[in-house]
C-alpha positions as CSV (number, residue, x, y, z in Angstrom):
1,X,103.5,89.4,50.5
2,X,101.6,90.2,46.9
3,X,100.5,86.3,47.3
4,X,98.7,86.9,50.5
5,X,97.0,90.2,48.9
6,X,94.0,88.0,47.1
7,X,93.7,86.1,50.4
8,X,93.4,89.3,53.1
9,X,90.5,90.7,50.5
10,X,88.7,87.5,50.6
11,X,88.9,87.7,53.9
12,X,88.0,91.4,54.5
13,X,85.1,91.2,52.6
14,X,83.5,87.7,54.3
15,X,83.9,90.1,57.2
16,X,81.8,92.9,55.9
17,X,78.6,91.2,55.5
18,X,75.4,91.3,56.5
19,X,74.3,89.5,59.9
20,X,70.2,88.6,60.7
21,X,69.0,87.2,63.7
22,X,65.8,85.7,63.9
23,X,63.3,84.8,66.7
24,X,59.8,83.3,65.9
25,X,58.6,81.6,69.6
26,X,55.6,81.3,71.8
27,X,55.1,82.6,75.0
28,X,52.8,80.9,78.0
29,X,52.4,80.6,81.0
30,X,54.5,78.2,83.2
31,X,51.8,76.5,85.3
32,X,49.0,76.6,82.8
33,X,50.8,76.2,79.7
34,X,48.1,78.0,78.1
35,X,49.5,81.0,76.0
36,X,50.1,84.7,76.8
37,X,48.1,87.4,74.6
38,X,49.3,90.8,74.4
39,X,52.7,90.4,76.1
40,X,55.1,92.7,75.2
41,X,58.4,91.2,73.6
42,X,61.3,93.6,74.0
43,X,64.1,92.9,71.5
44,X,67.8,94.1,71.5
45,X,70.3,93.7,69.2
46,X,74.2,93.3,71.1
47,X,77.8,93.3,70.4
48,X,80.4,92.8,72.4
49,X,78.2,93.9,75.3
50,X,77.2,97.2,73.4
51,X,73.7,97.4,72.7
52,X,72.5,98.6,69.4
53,X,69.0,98.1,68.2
54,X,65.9,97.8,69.9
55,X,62.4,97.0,68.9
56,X,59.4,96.2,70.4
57,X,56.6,93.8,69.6
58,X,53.6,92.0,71.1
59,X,52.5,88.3,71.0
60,X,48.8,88.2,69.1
61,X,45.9,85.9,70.0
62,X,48.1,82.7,70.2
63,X,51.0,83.6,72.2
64,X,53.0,83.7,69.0
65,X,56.0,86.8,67.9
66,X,58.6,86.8,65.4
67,X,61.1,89.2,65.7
68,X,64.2,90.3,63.5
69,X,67.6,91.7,63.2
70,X,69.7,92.5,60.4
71,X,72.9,94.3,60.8
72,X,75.3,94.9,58.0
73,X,79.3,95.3,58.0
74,X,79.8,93.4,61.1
75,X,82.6,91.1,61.7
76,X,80.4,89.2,64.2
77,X,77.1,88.5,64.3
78,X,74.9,90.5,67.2
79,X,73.0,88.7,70.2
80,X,69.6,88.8,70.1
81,X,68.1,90.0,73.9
82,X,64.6,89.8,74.8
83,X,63.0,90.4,77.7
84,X,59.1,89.8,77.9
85,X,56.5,90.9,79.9
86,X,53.2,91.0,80.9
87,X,51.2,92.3,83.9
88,X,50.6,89.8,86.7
89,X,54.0,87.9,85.3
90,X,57.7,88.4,86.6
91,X,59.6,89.4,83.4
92,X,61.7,87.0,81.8
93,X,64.9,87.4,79.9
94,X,66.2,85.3,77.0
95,X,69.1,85.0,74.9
96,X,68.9,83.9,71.3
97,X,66.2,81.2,71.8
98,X,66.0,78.6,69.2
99,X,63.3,78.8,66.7
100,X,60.1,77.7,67.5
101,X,60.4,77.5,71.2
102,X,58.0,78.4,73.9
103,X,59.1,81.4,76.2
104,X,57.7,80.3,80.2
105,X,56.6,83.3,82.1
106,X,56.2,82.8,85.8
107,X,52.5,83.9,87.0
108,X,53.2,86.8,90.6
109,X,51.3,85.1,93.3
110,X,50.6,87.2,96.6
């Protein structure tokens, strides 16, 4: 058993350490492609299904947010949520986009 003691710690303390999650996308709209200013970019941190953190922020004259998450002591790593809006667009949820990507919001049409 006292041979396994160095391994458990090593393995204890990978588990305890900090977790980021990072998002810096566009957003635009889907038939225009042009980009969305001032849409609101509402950001949850989950795990397990439990949400955690939230944070809000707003895409500036080119469409453009980053957002970010760090948690620490976590054995796994929290899902980043969004869900972004804007008015005269249905709002559109994400999960964890990649990097650079552009967000598509549908435009309402009556």
């Amino acid at each position: 058993m006292r041979r396994y003691l160095p391994l458990l710690i090593v393995v204890f303390l990978a588990s305890c350490q900090e977790c980021s999650r990072y998002a810096k996308n566009y957003v635009a709209d889907r038939e225009t492609r042009k980009p969305i200013i001032g849409a609101q970019v509402f950001c949850v941190a989950a795990t397990n299904g439990k949400q955690e953190l939230e944070k809000n922020y707003y895409t500036d004259s080119i469409g453009s947010f980053e957002a970010m998450f760090t948690k620490g002591g976590v054995t796994q790593c929290p899902v980043m949520k969004m869900t972004i809006s804007k008015s005269g667009y249905y709002p559109s949820r994400f999960w964890d986009p990649a990097v650079g990507d552009t967000l598509f919001l549908d435009r309402i049409t009556n």
